[in-house]
FIVOLUM-780888 format. One line per 3 residues: their letters; for each residue y, x, z of N, C-alpha, C, CB. Coordinates in nm, 2 decimals. Each point is the difference from the previous one (the first is absolute). Last residue first. Glycine has a CB too. Example, Ala and Ser with C-alpha at 12.3 -4.5 7.8 and 13.67 -1.06 7.14 Angstrom:
2
SA> -0.22 1.28 0.71 0.11 0.09 0.00 0.11 -0.08 0.08 -0.06 0.12 -0.22  -0.51 -0.09 0.21 0.12 -0.09 0.00 0.12 0.09 0.00 -0.12 -0.19 0.12
***
This chain:
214
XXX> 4.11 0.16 -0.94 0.02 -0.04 0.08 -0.09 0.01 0.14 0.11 -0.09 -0.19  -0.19 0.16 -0.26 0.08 0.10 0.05 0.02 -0.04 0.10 0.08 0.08 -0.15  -0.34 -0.35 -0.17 -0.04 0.11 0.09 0.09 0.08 0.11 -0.14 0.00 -0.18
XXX> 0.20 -0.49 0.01 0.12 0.09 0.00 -0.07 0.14 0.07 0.21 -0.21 0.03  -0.48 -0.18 -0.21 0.12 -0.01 -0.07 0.15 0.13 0.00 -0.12 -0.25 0.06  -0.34 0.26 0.16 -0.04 0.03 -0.11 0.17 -0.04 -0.09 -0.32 -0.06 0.05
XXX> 0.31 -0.06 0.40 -0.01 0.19 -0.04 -0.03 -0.06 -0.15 -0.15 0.20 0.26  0.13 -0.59 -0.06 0.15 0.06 -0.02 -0.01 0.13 -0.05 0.08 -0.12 0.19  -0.45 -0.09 -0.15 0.06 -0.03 -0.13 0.15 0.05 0.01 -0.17 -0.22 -0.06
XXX> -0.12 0.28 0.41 -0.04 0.05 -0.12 0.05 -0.02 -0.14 -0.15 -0.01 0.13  0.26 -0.21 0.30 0.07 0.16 0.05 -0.09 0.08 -0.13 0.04 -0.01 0.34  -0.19 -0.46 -0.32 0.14 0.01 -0.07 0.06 0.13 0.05 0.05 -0.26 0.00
XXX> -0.49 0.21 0.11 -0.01 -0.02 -0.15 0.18 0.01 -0.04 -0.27 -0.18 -0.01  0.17 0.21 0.49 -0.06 0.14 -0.09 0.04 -0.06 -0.14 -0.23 0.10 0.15  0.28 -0.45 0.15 0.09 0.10 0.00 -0.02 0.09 -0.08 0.04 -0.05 0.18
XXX> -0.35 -0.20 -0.20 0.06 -0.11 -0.04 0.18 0.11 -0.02 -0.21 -0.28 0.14  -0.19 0.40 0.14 -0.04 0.01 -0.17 0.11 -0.08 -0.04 -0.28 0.01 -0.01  0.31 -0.03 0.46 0.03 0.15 -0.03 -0.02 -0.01 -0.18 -0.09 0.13 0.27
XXX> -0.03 -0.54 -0.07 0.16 0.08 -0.03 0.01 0.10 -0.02 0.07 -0.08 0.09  -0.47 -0.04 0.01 0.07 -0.08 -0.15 0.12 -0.02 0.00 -0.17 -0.13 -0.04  -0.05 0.31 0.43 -0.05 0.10 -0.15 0.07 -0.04 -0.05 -0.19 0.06 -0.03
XXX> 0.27 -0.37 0.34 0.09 0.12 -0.01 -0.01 0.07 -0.06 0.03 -0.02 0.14  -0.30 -0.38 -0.11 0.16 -0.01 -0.04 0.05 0.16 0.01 0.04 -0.28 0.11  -0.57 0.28 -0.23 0.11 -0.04 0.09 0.09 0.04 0.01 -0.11 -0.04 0.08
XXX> -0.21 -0.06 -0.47 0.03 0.11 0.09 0.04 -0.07 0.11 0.07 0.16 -0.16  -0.17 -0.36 -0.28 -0.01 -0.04 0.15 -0.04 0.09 0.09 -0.05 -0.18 -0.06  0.22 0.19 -0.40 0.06 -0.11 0.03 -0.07 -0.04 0.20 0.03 -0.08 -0.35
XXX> -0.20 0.43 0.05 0.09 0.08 0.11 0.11 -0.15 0.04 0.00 0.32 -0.13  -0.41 -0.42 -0.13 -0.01 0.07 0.14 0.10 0.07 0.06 -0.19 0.02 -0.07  0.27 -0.21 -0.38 -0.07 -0.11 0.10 -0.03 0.06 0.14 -0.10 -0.11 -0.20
XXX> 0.21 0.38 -0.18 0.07 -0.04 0.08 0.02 -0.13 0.11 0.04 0.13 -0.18  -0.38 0.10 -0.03 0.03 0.10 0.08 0.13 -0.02 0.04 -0.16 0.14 -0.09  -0.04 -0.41 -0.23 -0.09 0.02 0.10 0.07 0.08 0.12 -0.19 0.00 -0.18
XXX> 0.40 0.04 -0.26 -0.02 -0.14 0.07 -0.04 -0.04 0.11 -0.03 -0.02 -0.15  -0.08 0.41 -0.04 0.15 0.01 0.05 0.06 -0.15 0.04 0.04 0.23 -0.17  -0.43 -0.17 -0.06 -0.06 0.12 0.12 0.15 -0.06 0.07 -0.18 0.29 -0.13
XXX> 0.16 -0.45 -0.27 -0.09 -0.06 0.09 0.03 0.06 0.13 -0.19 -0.05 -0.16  0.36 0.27 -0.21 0.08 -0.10 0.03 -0.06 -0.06 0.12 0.08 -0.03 -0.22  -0.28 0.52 0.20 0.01 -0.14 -0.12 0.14 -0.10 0.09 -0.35 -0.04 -0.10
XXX> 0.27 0.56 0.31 -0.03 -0.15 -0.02 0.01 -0.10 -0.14 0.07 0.05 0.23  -0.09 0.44 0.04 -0.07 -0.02 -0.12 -0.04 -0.16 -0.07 -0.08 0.24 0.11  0.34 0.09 0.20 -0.12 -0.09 0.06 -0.09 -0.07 -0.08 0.15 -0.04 0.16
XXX> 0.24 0.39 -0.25 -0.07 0.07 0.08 -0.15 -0.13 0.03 0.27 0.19 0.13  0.04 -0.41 -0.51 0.00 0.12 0.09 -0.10 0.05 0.06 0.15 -0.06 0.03  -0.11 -0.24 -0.41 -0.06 -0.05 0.09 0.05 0.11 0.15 -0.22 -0.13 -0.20
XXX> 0.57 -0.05 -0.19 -0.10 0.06 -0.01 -0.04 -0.02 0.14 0.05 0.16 -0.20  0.42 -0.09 0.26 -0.06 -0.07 -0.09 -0.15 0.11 0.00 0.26 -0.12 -0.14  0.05 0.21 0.47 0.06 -0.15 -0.03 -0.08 -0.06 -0.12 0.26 0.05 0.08
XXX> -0.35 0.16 0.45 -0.03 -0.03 -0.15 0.07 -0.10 -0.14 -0.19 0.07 0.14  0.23 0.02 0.37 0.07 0.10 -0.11 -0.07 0.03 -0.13 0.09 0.12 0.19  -0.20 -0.46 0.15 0.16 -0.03 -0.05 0.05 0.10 -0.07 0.05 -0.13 0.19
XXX> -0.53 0.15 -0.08 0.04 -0.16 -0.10 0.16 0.01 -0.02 -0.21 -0.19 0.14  0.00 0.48 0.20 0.03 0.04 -0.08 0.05 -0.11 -0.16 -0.17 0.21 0.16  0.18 -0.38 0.28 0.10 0.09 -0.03 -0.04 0.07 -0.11 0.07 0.02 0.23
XXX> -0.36 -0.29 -0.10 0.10 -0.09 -0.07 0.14 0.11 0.02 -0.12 -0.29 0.06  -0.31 0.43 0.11 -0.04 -0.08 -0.22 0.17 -0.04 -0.02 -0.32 -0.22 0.00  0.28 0.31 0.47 0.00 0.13 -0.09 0.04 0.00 -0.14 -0.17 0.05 0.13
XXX> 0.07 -0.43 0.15 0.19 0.04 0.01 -0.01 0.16 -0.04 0.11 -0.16 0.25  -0.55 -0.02 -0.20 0.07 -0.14 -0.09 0.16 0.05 -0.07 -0.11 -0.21 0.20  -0.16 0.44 0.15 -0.07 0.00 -0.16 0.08 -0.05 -0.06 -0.21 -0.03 0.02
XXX> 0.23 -0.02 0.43 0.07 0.11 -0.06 -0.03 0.03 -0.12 0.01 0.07 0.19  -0.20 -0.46 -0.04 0.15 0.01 -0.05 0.05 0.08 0.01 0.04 -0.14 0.02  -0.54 0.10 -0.17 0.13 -0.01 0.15 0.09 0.02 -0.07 -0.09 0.09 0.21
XXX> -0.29 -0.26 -0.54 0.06 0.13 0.04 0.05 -0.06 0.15 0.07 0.14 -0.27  -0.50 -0.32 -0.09 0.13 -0.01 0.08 0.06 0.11 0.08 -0.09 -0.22 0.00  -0.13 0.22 -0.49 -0.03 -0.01 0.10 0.10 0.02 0.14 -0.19 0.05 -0.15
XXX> 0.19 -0.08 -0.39 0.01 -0.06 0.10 -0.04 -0.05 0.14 0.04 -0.01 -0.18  -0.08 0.34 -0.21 -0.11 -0.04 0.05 0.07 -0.16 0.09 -0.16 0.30 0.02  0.49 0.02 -0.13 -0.06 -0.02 -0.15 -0.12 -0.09 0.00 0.07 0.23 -0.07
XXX> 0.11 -0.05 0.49 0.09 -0.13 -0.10 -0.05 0.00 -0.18 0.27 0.05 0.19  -0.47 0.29 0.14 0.04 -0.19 0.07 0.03 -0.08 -0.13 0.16 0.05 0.25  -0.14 0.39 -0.35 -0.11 -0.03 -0.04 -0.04 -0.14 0.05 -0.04 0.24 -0.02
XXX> 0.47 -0.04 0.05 -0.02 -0.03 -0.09 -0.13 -0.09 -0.06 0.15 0.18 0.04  -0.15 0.08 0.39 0.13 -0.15 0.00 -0.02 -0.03 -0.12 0.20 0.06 0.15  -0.42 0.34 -0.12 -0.08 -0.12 0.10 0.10 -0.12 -0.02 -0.13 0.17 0.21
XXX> 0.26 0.24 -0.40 -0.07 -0.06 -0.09 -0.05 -0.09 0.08 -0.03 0.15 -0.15  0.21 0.22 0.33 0.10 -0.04 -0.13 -0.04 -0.16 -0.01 -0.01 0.24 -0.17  -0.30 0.06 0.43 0.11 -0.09 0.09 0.09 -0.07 -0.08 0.00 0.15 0.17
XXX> -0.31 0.14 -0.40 -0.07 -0.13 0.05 0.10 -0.09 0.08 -0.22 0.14 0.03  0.40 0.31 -0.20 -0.08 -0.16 -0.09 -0.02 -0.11 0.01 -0.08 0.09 -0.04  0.09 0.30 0.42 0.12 -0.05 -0.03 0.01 -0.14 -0.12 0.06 0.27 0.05
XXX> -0.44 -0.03 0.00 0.04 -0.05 0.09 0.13 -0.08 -0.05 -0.12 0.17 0.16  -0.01 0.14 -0.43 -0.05 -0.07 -0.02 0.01 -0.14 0.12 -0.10 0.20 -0.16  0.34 0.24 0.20 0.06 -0.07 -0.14 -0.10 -0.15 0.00 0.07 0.27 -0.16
XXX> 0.07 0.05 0.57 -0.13 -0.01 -0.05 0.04 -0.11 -0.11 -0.17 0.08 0.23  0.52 0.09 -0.11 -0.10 0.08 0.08 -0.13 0.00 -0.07 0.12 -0.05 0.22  0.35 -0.15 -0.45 -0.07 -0.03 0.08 -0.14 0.13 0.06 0.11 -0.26 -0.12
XXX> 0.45 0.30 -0.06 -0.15 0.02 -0.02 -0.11 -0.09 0.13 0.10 0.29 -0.11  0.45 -0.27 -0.03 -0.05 -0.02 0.09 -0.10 -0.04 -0.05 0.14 -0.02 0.12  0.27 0.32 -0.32 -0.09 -0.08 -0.02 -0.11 -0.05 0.14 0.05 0.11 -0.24
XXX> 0.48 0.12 0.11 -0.09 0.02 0.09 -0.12 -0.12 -0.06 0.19 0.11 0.23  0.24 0.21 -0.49 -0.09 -0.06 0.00 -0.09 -0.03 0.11 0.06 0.07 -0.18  0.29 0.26 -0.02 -0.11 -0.04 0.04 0.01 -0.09 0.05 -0.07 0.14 -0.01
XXX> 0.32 0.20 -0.38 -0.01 -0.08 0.09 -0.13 -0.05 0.05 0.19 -0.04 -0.08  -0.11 0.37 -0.25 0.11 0.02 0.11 0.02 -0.16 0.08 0.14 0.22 -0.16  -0.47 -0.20 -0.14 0.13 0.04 -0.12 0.09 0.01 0.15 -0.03 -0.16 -0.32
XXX> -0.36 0.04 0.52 -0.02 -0.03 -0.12 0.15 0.01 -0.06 -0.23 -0.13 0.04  -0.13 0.12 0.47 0.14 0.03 -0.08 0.00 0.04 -0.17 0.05 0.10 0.24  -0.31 -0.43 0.22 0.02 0.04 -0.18 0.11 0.07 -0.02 -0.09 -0.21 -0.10
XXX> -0.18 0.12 0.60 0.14 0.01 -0.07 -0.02 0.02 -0.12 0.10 0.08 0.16  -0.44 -0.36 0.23 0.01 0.11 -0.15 0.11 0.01 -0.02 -0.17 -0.07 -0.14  -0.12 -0.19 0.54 0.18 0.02 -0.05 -0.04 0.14 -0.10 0.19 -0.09 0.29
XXX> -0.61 -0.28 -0.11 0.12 0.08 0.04 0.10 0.00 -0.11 -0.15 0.16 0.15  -0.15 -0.50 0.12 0.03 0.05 -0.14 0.05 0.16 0.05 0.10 -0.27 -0.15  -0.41 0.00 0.47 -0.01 -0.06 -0.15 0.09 0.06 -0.12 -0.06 -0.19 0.13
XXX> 0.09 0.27 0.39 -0.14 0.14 -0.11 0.00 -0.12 -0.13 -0.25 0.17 0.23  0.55 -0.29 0.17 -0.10 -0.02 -0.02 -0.12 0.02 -0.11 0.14 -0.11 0.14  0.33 0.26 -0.11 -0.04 0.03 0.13 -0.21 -0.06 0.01 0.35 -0.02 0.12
XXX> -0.10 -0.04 -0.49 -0.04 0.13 -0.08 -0.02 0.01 0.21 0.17 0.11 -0.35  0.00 -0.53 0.27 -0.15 0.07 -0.07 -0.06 0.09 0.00 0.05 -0.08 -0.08  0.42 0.00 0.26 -0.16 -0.06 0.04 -0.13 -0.01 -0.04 0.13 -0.10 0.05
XXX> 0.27 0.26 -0.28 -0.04 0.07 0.09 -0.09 -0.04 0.16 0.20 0.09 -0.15  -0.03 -0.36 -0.24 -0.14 0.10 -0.10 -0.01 0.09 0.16 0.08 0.07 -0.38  0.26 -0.43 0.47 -0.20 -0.04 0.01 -0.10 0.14 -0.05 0.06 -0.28 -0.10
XXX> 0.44 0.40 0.13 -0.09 -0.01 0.12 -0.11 -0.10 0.02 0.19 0.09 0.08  0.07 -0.02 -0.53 -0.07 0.15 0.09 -0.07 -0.01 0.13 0.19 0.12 -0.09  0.00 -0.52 -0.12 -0.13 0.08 -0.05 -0.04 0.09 0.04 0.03 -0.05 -0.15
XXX> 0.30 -0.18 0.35 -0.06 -0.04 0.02 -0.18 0.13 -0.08 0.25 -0.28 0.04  0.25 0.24 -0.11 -0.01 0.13 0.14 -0.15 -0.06 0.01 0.27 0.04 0.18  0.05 -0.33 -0.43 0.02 0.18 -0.05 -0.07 0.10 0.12 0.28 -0.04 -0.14
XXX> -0.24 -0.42 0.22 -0.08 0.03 -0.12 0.00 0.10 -0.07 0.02 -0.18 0.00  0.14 0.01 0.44 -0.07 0.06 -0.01 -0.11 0.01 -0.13 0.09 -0.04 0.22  0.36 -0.22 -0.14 -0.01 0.16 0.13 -0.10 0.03 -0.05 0.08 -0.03 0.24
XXX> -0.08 -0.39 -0.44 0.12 0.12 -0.07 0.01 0.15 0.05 0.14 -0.19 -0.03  -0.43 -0.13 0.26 -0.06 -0.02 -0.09 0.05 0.13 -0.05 -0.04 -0.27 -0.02  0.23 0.07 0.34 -0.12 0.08 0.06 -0.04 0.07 -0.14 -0.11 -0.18 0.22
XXX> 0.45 -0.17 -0.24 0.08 0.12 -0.02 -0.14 0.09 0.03 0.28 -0.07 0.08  -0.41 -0.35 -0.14 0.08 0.05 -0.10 0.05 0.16 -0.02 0.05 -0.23 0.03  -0.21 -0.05 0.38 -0.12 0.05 -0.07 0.03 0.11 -0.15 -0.12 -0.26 0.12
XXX> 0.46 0.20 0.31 -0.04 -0.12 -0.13 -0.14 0.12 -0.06 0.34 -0.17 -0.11  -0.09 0.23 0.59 -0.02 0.04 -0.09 -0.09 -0.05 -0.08 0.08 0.13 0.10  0.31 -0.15 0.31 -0.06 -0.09 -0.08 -0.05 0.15 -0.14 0.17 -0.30 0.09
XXX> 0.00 0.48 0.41 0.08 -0.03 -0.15 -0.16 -0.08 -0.03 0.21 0.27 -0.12  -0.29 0.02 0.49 0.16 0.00 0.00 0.05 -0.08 -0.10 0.01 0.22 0.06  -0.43 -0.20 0.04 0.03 0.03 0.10 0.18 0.00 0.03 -0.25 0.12 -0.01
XXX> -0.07 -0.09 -0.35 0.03 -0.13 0.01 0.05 -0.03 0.16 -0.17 -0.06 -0.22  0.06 0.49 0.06 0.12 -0.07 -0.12 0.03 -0.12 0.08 -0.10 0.07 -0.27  -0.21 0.22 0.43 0.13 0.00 0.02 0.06 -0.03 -0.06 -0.02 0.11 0.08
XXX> -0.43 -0.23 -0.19 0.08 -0.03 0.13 0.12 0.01 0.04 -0.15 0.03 0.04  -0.02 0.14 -0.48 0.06 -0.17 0.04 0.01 0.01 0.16 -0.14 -0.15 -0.21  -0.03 0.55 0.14 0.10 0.04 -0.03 0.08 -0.19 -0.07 -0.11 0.36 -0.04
XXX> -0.30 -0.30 0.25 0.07 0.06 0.10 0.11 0.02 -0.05 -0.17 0.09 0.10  -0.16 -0.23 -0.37 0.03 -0.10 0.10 0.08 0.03 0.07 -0.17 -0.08 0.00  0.01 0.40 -0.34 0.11 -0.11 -0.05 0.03 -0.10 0.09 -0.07 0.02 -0.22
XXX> -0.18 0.29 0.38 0.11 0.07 -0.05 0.08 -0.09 -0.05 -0.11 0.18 -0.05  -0.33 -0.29 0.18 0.03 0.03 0.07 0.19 0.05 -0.02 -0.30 0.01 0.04  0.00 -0.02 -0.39 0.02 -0.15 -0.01 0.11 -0.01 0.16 -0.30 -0.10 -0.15
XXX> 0.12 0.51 0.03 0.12 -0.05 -0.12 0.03 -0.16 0.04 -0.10 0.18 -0.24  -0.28 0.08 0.51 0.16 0.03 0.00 0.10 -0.04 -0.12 -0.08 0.21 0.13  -0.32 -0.42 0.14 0.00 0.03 -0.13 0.14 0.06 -0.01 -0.18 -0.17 -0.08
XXX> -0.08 -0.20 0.41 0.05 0.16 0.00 0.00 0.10 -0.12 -0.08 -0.03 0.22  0.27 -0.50 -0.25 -0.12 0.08 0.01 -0.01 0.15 0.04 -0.05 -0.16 -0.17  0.43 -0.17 0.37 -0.06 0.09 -0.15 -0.07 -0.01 0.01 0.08 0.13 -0.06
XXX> 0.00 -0.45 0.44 0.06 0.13 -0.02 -0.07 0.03 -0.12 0.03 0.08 0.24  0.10 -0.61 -0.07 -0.10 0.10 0.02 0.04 0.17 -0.08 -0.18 -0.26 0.01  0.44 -0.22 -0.03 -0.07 0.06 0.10 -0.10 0.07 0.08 0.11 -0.11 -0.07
XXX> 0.37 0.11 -0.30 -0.15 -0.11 0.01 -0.06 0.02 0.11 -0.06 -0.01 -0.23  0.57 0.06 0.02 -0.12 0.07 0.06 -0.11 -0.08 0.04 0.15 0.16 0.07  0.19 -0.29 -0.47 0.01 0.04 0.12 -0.16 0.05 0.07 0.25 -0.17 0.00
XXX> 0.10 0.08 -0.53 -0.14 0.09 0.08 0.07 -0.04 0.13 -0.11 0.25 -0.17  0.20 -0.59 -0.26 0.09 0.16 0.13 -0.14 0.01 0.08 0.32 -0.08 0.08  -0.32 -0.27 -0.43 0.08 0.11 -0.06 0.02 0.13 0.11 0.13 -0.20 -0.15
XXX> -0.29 -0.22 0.30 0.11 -0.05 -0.10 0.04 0.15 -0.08 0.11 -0.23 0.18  -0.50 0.37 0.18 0.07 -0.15 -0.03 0.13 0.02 -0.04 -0.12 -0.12 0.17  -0.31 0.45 -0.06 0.07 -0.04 -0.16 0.06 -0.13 0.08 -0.19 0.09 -0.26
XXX> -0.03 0.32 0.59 0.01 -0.12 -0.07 0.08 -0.03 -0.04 -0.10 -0.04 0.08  -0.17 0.48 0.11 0.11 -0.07 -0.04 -0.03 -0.15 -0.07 0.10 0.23 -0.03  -0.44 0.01 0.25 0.11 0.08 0.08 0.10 -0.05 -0.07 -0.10 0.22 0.07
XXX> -0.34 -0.35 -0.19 0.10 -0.10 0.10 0.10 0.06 0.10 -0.19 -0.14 0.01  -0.18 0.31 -0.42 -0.02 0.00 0.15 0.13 -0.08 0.12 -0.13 0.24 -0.08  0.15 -0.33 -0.40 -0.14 0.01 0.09 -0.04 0.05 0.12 -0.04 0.01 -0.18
XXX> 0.48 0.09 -0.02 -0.05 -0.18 0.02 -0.08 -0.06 0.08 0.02 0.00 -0.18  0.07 0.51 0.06 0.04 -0.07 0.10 0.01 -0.12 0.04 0.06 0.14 -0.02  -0.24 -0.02 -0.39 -0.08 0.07 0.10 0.04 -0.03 0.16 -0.02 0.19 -0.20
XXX> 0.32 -0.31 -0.17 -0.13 -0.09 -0.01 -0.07 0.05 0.10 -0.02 -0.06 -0.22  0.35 0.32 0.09 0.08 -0.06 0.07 -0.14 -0.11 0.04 0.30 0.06 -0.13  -0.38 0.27 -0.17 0.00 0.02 0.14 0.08 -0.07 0.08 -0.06 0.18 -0.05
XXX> 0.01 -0.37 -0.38 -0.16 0.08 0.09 0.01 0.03 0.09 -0.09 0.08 -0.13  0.48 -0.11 -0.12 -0.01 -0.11 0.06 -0.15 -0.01 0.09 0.17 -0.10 -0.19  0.01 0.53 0.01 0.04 -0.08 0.11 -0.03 -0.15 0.03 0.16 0.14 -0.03
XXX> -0.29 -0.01 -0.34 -0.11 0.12 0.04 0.11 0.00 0.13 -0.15 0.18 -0.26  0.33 -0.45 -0.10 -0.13 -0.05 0.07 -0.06 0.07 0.06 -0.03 -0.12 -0.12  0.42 0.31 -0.03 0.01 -0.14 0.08 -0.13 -0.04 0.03 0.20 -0.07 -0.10
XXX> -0.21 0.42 -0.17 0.07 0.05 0.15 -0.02 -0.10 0.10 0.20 0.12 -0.10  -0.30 -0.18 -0.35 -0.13 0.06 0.06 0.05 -0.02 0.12 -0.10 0.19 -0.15  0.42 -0.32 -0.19 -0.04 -0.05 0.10 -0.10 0.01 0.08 0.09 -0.10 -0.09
XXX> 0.21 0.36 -0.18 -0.01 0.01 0.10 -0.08 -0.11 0.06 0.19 0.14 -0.01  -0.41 0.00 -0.35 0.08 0.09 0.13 0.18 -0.10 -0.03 -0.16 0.34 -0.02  -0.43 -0.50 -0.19 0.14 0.03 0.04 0.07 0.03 0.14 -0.02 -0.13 -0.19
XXX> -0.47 0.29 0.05 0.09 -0.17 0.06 0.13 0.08 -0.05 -0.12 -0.15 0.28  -0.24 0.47 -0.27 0.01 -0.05 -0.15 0.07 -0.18 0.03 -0.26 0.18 -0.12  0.28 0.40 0.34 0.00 -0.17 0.03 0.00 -0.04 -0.14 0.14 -0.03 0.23
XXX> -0.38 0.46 -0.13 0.14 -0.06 -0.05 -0.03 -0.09 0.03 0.09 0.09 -0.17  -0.45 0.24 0.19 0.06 -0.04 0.13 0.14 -0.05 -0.02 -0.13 0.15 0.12  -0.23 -0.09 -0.43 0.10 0.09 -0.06 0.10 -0.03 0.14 -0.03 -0.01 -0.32
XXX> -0.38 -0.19 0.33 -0.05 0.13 -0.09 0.13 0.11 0.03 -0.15 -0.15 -0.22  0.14 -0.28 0.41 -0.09 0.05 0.09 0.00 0.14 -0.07 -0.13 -0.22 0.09  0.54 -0.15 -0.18 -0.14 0.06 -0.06 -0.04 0.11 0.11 0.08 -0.02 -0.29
XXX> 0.20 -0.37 0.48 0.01 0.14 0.02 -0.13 0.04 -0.10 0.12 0.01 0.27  -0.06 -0.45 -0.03 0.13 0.04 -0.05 0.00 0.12 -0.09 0.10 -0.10 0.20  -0.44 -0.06 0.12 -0.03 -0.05 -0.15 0.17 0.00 -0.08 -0.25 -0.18 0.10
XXX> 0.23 0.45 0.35 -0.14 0.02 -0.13 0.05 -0.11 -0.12 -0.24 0.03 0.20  0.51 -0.09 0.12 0.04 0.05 -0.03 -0.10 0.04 -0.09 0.15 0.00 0.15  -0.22 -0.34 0.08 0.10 -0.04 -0.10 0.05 0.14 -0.06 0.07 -0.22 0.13
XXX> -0.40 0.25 0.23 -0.01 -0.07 -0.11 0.09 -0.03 -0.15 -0.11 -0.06 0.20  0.22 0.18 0.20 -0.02 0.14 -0.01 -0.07 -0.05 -0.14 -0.02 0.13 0.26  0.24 -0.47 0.02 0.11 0.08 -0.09 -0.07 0.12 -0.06 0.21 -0.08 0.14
XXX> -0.48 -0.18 0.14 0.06 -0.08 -0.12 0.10 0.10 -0.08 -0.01 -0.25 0.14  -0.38 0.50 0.14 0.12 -0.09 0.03 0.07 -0.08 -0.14 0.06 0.19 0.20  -0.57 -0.06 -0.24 0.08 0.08 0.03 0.13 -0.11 0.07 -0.10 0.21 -0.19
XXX> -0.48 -0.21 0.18 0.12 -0.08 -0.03 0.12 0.06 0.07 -0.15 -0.19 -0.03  -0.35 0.36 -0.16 0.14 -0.02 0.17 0.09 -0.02 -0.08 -0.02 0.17 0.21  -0.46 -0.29 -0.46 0.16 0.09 -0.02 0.04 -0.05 0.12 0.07 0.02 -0.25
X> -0.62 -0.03 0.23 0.12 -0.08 0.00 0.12 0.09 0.00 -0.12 -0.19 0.12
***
């Protein structure tokens, strides 16, 4: 049986050719959804909670896991002093997010870190360890949903974040129209707050893609 990795560590594998360690989602919204995962991680475990748009503290502590641990500690003091909208969580941490999921990975022996230097510049790629493994993990969600076999809702709010940076064709999941149909029917019954955050994420995606720079 595949160990089942963190939601955002996931999202980052099936983001990421395994061969040539490039992201093959669109940039910038990789950023945003590969925060909204870890913003999700803290969902699930019930150290934060989504109402009307604004993060407040939930009631129970991180996972012991230092990145997830890191990002809870550094909302706490936010919301300690000042209202903080799921929106703005999102915009703070989408330029900072990849390097520190790939460097959760590479702490837990699944990838490592390669530098490319090439015509006076370089380049960092994120290699999986054991390549064929790795595959298998790619490909189990895909392989749900192609089979239709019933997923969790961390499943569900994965499929459907990568679903939002895909904009055409079957992507990383490999879906038919059907498949995506289907797969919107199930994130229609998440719960109220996932289905905000997904509802927030998709429009902090269409904004970047309109104004990357920003």
């Amino acid at each position: 049986m595949v160990e089942l990795l963190a939601l955002a560590d996931e999202l980052f594998l099936i983001s990421h050719d395994l061969q040539t360690g490039k992201t093959r989602l669109s940039d910038p919204g990789l950023g945003i959804a590969l925060a909204s995962a870890l913003l999700a991680e803290l969902l699930y475990a019930d150290s934060l909670i989504i109402s009307q748009g604004m993060l407040r503290l939930g009631y129970s502590d991180p996972p012991p896991e230092r990145l997830t641990e890191a990002l809870y500690e550094q909302t706490q003091n936010q919301l300690f002093s000042q209202d903080v909208s799921v929106r703005e969580w999102l915009a703070t941490h989408r330029r900072q997010v990849l390097e520190l999921v790939a460097d959760r990975l590479i702490r837990a022996r699944v990838l490592q870190r390669e530098v490319v230097r090439r015509l006076g510049r370089s380049s960092i790629r994120y290699l999986p360890r054991k390549p064929s493994e790795t595959f298998i993990r790619t490909q189990r969600l895909p392989s749900y949903l192609r089979n239709e076999v019933e997923i969790s809702e961390p499943d569900v709010v994965l499929a459907a974040l990568v679903l939002l940076l895909t904009s055409s064709g079957p992507g990383p999941l490999e879906l038919d129209e059907a498949g995506q149909r289907l797969l919107e029917k199930q994130v229609a019954r998440v719960s109220p707050q996932l289905r905000e955050l997904l509802v927030i994420t998709e429009a902090a995606i269409l904004a970047a893609l309109r104004n990357p720079k920003l």
